[in-house]
Structures are given as structure tokens and as C-alpha cells.
PDB file of N, CA, C and O in Angstrom:
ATOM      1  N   UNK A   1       0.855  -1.183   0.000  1.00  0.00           N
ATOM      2  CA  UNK A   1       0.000   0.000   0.000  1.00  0.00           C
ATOM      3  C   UNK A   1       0.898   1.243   0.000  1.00  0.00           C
ATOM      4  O   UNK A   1       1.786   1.370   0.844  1.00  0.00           O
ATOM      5  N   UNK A   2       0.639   2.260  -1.054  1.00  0.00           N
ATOM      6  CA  UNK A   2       1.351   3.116  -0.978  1.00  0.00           C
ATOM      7  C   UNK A   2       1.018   4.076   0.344  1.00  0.00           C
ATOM      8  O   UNK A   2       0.077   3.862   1.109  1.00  0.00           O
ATOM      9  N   UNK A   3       2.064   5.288   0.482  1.00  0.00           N
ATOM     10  CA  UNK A   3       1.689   6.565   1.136  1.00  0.00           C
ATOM     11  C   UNK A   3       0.466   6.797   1.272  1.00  0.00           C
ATOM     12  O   UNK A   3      -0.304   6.406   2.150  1.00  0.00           O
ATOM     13  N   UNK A   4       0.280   7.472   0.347  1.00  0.00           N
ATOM     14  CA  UNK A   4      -1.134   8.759   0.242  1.00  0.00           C
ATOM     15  C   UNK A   4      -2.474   7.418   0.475  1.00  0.00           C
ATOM     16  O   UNK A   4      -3.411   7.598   1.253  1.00  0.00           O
ATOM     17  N   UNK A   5      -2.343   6.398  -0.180  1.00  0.00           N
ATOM     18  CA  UNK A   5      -3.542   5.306   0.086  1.00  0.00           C
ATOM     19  C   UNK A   5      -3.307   5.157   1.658  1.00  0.00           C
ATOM     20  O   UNK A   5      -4.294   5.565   2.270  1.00  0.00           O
ATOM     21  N   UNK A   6      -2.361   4.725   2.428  1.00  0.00           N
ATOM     22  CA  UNK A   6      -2.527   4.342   3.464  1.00  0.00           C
ATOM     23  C   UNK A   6      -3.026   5.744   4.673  1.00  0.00           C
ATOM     24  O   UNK A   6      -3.708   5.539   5.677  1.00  0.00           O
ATOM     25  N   UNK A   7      -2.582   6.873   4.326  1.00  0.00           N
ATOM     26  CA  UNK A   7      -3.038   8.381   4.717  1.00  0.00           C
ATOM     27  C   UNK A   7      -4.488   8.542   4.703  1.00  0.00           C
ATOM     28  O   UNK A   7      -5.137   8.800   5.717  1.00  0.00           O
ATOM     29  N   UNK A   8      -5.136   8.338   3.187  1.00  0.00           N
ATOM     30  CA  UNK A   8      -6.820   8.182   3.558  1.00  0.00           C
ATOM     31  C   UNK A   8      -7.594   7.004   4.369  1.00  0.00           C
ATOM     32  O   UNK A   8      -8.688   7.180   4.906  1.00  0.00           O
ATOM     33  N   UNK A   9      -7.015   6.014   4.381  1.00  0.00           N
ATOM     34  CA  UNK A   9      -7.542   4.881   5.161  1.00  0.00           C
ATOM     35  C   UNK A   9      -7.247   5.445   6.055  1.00  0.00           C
ATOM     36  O   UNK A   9      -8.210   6.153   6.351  1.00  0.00           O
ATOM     37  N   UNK A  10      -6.500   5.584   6.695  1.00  0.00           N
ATOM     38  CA  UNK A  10      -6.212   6.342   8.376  1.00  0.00           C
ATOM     39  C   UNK A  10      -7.118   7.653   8.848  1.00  0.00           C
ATOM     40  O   UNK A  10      -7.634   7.722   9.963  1.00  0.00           O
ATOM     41  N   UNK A  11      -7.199   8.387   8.121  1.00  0.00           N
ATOM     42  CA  UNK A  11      -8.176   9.674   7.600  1.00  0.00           C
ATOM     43  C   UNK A  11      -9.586   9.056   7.670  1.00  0.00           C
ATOM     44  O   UNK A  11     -10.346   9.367   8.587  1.00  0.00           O
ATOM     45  N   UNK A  12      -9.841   8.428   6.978  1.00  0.00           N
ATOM     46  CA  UNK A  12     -11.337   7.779   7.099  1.00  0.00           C
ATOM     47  C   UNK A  12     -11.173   7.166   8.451  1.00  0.00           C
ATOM     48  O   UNK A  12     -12.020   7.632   9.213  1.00  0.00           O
ATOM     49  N   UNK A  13     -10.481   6.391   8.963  1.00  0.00           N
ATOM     50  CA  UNK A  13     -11.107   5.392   9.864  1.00  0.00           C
ATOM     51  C   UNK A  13     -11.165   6.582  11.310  1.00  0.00           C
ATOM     52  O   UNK A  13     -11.823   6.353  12.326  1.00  0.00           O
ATOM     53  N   UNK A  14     -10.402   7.718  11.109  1.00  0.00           N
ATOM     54  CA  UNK A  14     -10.867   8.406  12.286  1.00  0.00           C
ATOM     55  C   UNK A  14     -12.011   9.564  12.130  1.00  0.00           C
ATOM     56  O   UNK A  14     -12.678  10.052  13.042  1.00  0.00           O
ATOM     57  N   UNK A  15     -12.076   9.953  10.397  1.00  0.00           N
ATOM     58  CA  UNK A  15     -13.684  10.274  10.313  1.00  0.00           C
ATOM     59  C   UNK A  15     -14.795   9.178  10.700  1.00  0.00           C
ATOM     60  O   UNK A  15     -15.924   9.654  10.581  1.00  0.00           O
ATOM     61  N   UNK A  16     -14.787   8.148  11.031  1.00  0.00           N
ATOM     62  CA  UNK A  16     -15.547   6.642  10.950  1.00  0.00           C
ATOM     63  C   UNK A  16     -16.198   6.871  12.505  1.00  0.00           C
ATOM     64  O   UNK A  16     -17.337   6.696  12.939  1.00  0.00           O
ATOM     65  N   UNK A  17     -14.739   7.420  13.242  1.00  0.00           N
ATOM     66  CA  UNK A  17     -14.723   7.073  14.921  1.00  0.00           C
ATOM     67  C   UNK A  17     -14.180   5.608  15.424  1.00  0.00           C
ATOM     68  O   UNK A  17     -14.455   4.886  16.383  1.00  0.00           O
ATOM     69  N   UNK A  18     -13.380   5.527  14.443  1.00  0.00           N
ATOM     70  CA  UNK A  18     -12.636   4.004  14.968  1.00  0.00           C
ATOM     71  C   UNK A  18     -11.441   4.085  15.186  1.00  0.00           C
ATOM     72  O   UNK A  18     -10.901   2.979  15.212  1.00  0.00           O
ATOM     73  N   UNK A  19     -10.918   4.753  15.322  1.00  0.00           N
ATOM     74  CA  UNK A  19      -9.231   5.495  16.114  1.00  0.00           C
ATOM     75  C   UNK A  19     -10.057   6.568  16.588  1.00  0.00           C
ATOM     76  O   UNK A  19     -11.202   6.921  16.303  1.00  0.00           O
ATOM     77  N   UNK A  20      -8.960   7.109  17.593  1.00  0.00           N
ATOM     78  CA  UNK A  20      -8.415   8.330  18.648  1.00  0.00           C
ATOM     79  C   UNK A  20      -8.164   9.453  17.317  1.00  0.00           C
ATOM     80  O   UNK A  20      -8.349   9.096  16.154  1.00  0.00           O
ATOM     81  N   UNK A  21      -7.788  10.633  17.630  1.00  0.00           N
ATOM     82  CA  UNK A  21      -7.203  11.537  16.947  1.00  0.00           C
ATOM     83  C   UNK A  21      -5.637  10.918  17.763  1.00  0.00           C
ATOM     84  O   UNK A  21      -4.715  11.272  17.027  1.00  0.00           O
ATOM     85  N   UNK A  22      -5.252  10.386  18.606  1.00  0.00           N
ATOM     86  CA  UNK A  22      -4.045  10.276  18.789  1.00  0.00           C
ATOM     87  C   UNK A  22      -3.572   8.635  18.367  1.00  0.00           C
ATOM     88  O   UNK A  22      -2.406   8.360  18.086  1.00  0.00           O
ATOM     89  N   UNK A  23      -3.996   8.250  18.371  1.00  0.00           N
ATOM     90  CA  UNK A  23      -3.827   7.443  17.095  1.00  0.00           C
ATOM     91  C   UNK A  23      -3.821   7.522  15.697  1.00  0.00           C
ATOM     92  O   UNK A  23      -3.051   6.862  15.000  1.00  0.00           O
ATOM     93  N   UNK A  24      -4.328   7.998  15.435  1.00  0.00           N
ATOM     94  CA  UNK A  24      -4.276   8.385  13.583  1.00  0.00           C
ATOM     95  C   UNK A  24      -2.947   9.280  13.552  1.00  0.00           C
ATOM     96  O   UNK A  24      -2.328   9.487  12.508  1.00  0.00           O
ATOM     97  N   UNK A  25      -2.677   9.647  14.450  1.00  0.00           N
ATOM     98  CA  UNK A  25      -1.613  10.728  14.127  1.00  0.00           C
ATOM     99  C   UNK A  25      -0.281   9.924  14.516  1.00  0.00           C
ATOM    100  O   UNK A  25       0.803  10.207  14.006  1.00  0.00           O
ATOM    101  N   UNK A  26      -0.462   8.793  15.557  1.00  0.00           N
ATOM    102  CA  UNK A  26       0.728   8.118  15.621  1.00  0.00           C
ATOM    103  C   UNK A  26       0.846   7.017  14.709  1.00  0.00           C
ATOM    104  O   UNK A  26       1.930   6.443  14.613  1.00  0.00           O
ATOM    105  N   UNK A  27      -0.516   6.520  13.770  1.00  0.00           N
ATOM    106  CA  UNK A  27      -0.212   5.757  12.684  1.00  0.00           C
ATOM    107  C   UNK A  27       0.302   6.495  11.768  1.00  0.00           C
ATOM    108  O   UNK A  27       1.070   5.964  10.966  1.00  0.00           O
ATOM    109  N   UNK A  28       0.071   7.575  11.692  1.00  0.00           N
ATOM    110  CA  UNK A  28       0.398   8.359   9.882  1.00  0.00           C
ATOM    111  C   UNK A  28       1.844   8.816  10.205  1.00  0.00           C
ATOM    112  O   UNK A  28       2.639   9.217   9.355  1.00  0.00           O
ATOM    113  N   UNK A  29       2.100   8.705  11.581  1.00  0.00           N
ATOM    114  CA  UNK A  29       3.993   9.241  11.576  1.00  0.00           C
ATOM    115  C   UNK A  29       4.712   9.845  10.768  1.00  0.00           C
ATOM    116  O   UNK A  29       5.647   9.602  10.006  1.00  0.00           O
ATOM    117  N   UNK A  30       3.828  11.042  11.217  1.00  0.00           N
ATOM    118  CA  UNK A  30       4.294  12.290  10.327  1.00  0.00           C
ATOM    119  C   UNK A  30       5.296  13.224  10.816  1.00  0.00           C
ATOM    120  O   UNK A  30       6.011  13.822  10.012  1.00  0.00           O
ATOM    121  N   UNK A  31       5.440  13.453  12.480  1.00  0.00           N
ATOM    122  CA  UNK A  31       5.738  13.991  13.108  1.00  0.00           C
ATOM    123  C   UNK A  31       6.507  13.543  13.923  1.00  0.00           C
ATOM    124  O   UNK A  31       6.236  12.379  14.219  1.00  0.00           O
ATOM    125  N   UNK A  32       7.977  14.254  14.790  1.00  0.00           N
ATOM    126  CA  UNK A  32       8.762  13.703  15.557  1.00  0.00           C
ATOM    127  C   UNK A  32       8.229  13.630  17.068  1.00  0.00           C
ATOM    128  O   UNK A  32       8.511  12.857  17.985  1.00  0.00           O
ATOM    129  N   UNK A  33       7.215  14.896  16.973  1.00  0.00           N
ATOM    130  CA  UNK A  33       6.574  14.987  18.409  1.00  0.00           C
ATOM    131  C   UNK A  33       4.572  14.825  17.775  1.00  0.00           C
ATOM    132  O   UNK A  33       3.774  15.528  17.155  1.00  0.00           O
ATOM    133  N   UNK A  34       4.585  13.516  18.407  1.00  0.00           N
ATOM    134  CA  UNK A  34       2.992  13.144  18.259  1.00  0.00           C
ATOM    135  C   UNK A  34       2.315  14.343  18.973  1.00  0.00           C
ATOM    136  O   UNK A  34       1.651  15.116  18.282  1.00  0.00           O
ATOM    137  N   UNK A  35       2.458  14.595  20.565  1.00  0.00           N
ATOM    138  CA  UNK A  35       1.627  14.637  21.313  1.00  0.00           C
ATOM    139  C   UNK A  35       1.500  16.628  21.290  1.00  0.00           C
ATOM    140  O   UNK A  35       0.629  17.176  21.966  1.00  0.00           O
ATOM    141  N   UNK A  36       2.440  17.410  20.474  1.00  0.00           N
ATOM    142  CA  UNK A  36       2.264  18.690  20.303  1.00  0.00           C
ATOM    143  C   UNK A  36       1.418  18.726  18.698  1.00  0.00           C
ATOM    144  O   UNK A  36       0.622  19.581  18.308  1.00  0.00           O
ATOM    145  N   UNK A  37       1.816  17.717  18.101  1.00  0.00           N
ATOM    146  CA  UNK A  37       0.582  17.956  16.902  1.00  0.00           C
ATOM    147  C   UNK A  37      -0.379  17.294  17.170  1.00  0.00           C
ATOM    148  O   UNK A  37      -0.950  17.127  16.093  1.00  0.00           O
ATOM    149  N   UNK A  38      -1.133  16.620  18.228  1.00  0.00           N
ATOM    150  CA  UNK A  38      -2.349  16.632  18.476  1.00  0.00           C
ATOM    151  C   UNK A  38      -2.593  17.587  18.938  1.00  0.00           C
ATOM    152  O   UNK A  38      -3.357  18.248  18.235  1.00  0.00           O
ATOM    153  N   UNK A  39      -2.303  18.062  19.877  1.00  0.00           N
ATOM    154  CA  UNK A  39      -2.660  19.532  21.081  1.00  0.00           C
ATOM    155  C   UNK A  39      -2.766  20.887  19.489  1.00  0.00           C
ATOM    156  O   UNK A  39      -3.768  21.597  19.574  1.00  0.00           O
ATOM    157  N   UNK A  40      -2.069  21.113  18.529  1.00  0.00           N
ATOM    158  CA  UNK A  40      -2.281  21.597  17.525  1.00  0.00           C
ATOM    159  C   UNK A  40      -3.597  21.389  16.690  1.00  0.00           C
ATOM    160  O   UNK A  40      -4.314  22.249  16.177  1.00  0.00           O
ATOM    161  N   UNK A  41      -3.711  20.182  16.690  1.00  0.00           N
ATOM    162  CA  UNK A  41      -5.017  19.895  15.734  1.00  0.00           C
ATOM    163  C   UNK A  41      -6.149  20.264  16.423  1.00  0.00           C
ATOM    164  O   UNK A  41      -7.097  20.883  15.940  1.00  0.00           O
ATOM    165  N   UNK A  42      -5.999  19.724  18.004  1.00  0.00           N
ATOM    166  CA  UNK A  42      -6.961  19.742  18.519  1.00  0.00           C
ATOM    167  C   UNK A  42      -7.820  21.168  18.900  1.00  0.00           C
ATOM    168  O   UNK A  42      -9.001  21.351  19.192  1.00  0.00           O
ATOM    169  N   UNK A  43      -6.423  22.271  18.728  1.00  0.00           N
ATOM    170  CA  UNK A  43      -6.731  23.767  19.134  1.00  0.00           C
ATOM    171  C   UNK A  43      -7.576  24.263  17.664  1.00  0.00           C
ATOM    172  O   UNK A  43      -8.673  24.822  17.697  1.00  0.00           O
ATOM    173  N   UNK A  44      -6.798  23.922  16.346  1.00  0.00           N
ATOM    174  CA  UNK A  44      -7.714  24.414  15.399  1.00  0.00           C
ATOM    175  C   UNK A  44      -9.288  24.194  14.897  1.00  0.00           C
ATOM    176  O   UNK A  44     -10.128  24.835  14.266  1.00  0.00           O
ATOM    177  N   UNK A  45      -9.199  23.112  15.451  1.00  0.00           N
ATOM    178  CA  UNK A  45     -11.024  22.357  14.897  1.00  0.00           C
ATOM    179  C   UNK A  45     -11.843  22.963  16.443  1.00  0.00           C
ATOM    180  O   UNK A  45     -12.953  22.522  16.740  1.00  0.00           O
ATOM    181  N   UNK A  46     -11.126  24.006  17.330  1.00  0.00           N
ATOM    182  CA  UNK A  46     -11.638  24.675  18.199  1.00  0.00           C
ATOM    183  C   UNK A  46     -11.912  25.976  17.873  1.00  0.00           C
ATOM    184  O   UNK A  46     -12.851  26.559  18.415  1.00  0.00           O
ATOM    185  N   UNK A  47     -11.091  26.600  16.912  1.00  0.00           N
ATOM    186  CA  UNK A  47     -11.641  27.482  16.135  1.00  0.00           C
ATOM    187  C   UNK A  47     -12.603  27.825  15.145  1.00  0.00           C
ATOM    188  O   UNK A  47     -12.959  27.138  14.187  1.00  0.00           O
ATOM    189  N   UNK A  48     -13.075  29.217  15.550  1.00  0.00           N
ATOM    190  CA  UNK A  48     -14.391  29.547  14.789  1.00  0.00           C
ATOM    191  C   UNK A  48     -13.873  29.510  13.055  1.00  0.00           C
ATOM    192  O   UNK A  48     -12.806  29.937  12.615  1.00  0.00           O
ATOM    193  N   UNK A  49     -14.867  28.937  12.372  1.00  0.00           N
ATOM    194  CA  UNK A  49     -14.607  29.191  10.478  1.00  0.00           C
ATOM    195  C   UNK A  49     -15.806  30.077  10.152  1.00  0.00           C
ATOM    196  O   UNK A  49     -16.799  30.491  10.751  1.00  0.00           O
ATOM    197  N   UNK A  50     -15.187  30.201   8.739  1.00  0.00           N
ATOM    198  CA  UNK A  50     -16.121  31.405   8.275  1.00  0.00           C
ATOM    199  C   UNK A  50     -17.132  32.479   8.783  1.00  0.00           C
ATOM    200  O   UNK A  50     -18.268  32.766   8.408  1.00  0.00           O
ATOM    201  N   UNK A  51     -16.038  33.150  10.119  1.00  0.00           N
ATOM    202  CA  UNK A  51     -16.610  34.249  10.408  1.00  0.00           C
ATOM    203  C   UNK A  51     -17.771  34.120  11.736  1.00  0.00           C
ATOM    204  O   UNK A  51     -18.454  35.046  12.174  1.00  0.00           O
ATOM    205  N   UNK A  52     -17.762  32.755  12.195  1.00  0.00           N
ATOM    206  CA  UNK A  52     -18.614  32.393  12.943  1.00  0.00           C
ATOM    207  C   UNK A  52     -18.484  33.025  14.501  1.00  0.00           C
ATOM    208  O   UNK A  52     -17.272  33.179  14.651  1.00  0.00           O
ATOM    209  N   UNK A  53     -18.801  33.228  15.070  1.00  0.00           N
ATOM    210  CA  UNK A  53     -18.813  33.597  16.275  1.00  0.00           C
ATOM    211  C   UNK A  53     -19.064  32.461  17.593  1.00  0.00           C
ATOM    212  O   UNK A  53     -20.093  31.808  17.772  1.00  0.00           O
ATOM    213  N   UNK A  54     -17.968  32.437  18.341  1.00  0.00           N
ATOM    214  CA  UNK A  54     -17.703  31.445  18.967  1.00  0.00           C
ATOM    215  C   UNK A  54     -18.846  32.329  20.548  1.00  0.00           C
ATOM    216  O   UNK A  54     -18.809  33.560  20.558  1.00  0.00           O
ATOM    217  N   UNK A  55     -19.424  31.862  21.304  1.00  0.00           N
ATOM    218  CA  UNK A  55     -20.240  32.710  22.896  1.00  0.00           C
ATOM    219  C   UNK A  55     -18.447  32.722  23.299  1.00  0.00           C
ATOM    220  O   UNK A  55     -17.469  32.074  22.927  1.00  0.00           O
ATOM    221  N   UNK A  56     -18.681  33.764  24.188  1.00  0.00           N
ATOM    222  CA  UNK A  56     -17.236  34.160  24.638  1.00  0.00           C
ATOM    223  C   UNK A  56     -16.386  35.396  24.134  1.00  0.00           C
ATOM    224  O   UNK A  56     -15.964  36.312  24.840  1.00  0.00           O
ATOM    225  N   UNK A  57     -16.242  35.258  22.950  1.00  0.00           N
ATOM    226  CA  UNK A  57     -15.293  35.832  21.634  1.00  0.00           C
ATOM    227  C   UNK A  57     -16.027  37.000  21.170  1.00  0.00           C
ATOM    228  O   UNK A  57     -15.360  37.679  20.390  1.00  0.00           O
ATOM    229  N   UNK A  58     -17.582  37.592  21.488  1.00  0.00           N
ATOM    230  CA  UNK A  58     -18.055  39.181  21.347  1.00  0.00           C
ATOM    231  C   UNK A  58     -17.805  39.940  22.287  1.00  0.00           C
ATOM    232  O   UNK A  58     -18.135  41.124  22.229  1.00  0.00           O
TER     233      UNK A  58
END
């Protein structure tokens, strides 16, 4: 299985809910430090998109 194939299987199976976000990220071993690019991922999908307004943030 190449790269990028084995990247969406990993990708899907934690869109699925069948891994952790810290798992998918220690299968796809992308990174030398797992546990600061979760704390990364985890801060952005905490952020407001398109302009949205988070209660708190007016």
C-alpha cells in the first residue's frame, strides 16, 4: 500500500470514529513529536470558520 492510500484509510477510519485523533496521528507518523501535533489539531477544529462567532469571543 502506498503513502497517500494508506493516509486516507487512516483519515477515514478516524472520520468513521474508529481510532483516537491520537492514534491516527501516531499511525500516519508524520511527526517527531505526536503529542504537540495533536494539542495543535486539537486547538484548530476549536476554532471559529467562516466568520462564525464562537459565545465568549463578542
Amino acid at each position: 500500500m502506498d503513502k497517500e492510500r494508506a493516509w486516507q484509510s487512516i483519515g477515514q477510519l478516524y472520520q468513521d470514529g474508529l481510532v483516537s485523533l491520537e492514534q491516527a496521528v501516531t499511525m500516519l507518523a508524520l511527526t517527531d513529536a505526536p503529542k504537540e501535533e495533536i494539542e495543535r489539531l486539537q486547538q484548530a477544529t476549536q476554532k471559529p470558520q467562516n466568520g462564525e462567532v464562537v459565545k465568549g469571543d463578542n
